[in-house]
DRENMIDREN-324683 format. One line per 5 residues: number of its first residue (from 1); their letters; for each residue x, z, y of C-alpha. Coordinates in steps of 0.1 Angstrom, whole numbers, plus 5000, padded with zeros to 4 digits. Example, Ala and Ser with C-alpha at 12.3 -4.5 7.8 and 13.67 -1.06 7.14 Angstrom:
2
1	as	5123 5078 4955 | 5137 5071 4989
This chain:
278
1	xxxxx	4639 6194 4290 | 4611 6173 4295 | 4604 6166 4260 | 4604 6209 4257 | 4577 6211 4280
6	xxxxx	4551 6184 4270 | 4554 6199 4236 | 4548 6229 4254 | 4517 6218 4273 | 4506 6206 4238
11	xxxxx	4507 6242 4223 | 4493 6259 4254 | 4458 6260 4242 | 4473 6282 4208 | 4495 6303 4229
16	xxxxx	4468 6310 4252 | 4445 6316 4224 | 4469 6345 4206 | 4456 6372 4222 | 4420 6368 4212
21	xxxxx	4434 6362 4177 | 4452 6392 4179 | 4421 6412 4188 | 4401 6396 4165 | 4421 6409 4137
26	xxxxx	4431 6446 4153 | 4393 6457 4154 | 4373 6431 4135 | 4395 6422 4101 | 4413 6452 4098
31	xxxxx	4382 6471 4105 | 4363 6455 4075 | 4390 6455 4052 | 4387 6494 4057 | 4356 6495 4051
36	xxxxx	4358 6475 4020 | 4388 6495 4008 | 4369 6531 4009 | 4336 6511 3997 | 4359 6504 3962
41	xxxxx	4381 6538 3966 | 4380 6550 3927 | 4355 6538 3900 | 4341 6503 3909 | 4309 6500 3922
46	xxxxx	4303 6544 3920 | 4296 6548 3953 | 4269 6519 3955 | 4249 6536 3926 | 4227 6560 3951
51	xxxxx	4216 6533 3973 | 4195 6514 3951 | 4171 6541 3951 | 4136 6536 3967 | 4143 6559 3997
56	xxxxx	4172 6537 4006 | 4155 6507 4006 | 4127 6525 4025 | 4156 6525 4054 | 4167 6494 4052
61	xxxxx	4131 6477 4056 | 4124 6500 4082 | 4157 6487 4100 | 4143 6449 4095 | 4111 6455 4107
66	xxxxx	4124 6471 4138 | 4147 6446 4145 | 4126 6417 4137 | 4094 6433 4156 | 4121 6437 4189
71	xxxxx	4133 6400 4182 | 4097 6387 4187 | 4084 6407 4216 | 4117 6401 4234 | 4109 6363 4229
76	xxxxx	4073 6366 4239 | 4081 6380 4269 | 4113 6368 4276 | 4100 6332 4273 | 4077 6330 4301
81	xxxxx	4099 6348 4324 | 4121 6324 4317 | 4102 6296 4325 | 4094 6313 4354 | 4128 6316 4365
86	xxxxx	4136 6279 4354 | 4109 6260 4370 | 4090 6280 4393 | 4109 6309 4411 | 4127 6284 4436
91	xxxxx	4156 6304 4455 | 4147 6334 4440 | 4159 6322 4404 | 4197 6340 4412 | 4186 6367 4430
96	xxxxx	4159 6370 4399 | 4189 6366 4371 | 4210 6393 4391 | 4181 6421 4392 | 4177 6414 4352
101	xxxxx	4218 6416 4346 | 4226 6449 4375 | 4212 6476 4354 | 4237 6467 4321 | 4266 6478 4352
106	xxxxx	4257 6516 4347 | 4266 6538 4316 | 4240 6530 4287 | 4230 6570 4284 | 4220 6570 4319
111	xxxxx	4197 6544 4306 | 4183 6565 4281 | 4177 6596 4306 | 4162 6576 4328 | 4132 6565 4301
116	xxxxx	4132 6600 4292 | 4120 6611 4324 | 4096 6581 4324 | 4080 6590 4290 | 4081 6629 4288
121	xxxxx	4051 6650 4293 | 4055 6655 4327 | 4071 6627 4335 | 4064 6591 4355 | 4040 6578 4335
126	xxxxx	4017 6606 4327 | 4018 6613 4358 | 4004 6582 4371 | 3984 6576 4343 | 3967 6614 4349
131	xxxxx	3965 6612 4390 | 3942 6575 4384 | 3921 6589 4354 | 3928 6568 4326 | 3937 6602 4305
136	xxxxx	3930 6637 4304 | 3955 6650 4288 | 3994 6639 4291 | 4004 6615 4261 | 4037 6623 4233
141	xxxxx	4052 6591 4239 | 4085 6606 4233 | 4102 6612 4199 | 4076 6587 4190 | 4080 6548 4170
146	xxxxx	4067 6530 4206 | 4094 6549 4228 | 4121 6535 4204 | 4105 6500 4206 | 4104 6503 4244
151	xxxxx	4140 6512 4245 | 4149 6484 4225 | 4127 6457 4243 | 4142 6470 4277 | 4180 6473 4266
156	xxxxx	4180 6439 4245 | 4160 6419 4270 | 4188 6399 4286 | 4203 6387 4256 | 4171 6370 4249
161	xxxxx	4169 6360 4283 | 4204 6344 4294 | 4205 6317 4266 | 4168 6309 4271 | 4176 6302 4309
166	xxxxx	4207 6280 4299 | 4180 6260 4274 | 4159 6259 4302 | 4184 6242 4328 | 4193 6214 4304
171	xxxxx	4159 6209 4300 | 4146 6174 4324 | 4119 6179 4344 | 4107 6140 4343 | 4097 6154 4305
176	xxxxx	4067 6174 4321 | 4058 6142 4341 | 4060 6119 4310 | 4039 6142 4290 | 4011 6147 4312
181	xxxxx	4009 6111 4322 | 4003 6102 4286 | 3969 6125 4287 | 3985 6159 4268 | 3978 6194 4287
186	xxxxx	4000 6217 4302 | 3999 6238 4267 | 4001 6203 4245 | 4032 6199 4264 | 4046 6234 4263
191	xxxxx	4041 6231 4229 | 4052 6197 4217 | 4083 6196 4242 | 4091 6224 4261 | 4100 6246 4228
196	xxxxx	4112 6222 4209 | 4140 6208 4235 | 4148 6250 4242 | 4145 6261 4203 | 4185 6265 4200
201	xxxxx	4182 6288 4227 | 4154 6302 4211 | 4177 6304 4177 | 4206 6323 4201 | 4185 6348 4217
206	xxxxx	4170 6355 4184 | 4199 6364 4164 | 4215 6381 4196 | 4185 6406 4195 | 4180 6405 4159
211	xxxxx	4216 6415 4148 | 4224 6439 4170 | 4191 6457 4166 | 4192 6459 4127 | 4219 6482 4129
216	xxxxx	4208 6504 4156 | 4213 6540 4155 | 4214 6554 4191 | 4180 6547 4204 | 4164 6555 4169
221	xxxxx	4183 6588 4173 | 4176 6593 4210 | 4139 6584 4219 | 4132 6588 4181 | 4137 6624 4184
226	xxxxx	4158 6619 4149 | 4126 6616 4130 | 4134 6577 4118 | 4164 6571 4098 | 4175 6538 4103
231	xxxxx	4208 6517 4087 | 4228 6524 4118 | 4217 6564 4117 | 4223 6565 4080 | 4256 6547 4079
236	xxxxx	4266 6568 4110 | 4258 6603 4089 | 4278 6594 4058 | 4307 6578 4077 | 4315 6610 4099
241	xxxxx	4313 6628 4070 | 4347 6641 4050 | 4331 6638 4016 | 4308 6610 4020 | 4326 6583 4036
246	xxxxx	4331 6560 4013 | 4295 6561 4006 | 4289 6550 4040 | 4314 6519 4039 | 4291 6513 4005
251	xxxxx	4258 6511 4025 | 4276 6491 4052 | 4286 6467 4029 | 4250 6468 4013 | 4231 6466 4040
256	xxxxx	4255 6441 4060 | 4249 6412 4027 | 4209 6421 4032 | 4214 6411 4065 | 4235 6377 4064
261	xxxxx	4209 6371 4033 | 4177 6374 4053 | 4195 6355 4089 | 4201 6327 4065 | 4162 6327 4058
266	xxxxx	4156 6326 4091 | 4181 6302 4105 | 4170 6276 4081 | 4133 6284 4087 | 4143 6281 4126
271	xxxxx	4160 6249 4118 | 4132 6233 4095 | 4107 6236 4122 | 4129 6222 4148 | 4134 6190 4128
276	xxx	4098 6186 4119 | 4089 6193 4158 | 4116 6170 4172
């Protein structure tokens, strides 16, 4: 009996891990091997033909450069607040982390409405920005390329944030001492040893924005006013669609290898410039 239940104490950490296993495979591998199936369904390669068209590729840089341009604001602003957070907000820091986290407990459409009536016509902002002067005339902001940006920036915030701020814990204030007693500056030593002792956080809130965000379709759809087809808008056409499936779970596939290509290039660019920081 005894010898039963060591053995069984040695297998706990598998049979506790089952059911994550068993999710992983209900609706991530079966998922893909779906989409894979209907990407192949008849002659090989047919239904990839159409995407290697200009226009296509039109959609898919457009998808890059939105993601990539909400990967970098997020981390130029998410940065400093998290330094703030870190090293200067004292016992504010948790009540500062909880403000940042509460509004991801509400539905993400409410979300969306809520910006709508902040960016409409009539709405927060042009209102303010009429009643102090700075314009005439109420701005389109909706339907627009910077309401979609916005949207983005405000919805993938966090995940930019919360790995930053776990970075930033590790991180040993006697560093800041050290640095300044040997004659650098404030920026020297933001520079040469705050980033690079936080650039794996900086690496994980990157790619936690940047995947996501390539394939995108609701905001693009929603404050876009369905004037920017994106990846996630495309593949989301052609997927609901009875005939054109298959074309769909092509583009996926597509546009799924042109982004574990171009992550790559920017992991190992990441990765270089920490080693020739550190």
């Amino acid at each position: 009996m005894t010898k039963w239940f060591n053995s069984a104490l040695k297998e706990l950490p598998f049979i506790v891990g089952i059911p994550a296993l068993v999710w992983q495979v209900l609706f991530f591998i079966v998922p893909l091997l779906c989409i894979i199936g209907l990407a192949f369904m008849g002659k090989p390669f047919e239904y990839f033909l159409p995407f290697f068209e200009p226009v296509f590729g039109a959609v898919i840089i457009r998808s890059f450069l939105m993601a990539l341009s909400n990967s970098l604001i997020c981390l130029c602003i998410a940065y400093p607040l998290t330094y703030f957070l870190a090293f200067k907000a004292g016992s504010f820091r948790i009540p500062g982390l909880f403000l940042l986290i509460v509004p991801f407990w509400t539905n993400f459409l409410l979300h969306i409405y809520a910006w709508f009536f902040v960016l409409e016509k009539n709405g927060f902002l042009n209102t303010i920005l009429l009643k102090i002067g700075i314009i005439s005339q109420p701005l389109d902001l909706l339907n627009s390329w910077l309401a979609v940006m916005i949207m983005m920036v405000y919805y993938y915030m966090p995940f930019m944030i919360l790995p930053l701020y776990t970075q930033f814990e590790k991180f040993d204030n006697r560093f800041f001492e050290a640095s300044l007693d040997l004659g650098a500056s404030w920026l020297q030593t933001i520079w040469y040893v705050l980033i690079p002792a936080t650039m794996p956080g900086i690496i994980q809130g990157f790619f936690l924005v940047f995947v996501p965000s390539f394939g995108e379709f609701a905001i693009p759809e929603l404050m876009g006013g369905d004037k920017f087809l994106c990846v996630g808008s495309l593949v989301s056409y052609c997927i609901l669609g009875a005939e054109t499936a298959s074309y769909g779970a092509a583009f996926t596939l597509m546009s799924s290898c042109v982004l574990i290509g171009i992550s790559i290039i920017i992991y190992v660019v990441l990765s270089r410039s920490l080693r020739m920081r550190v």
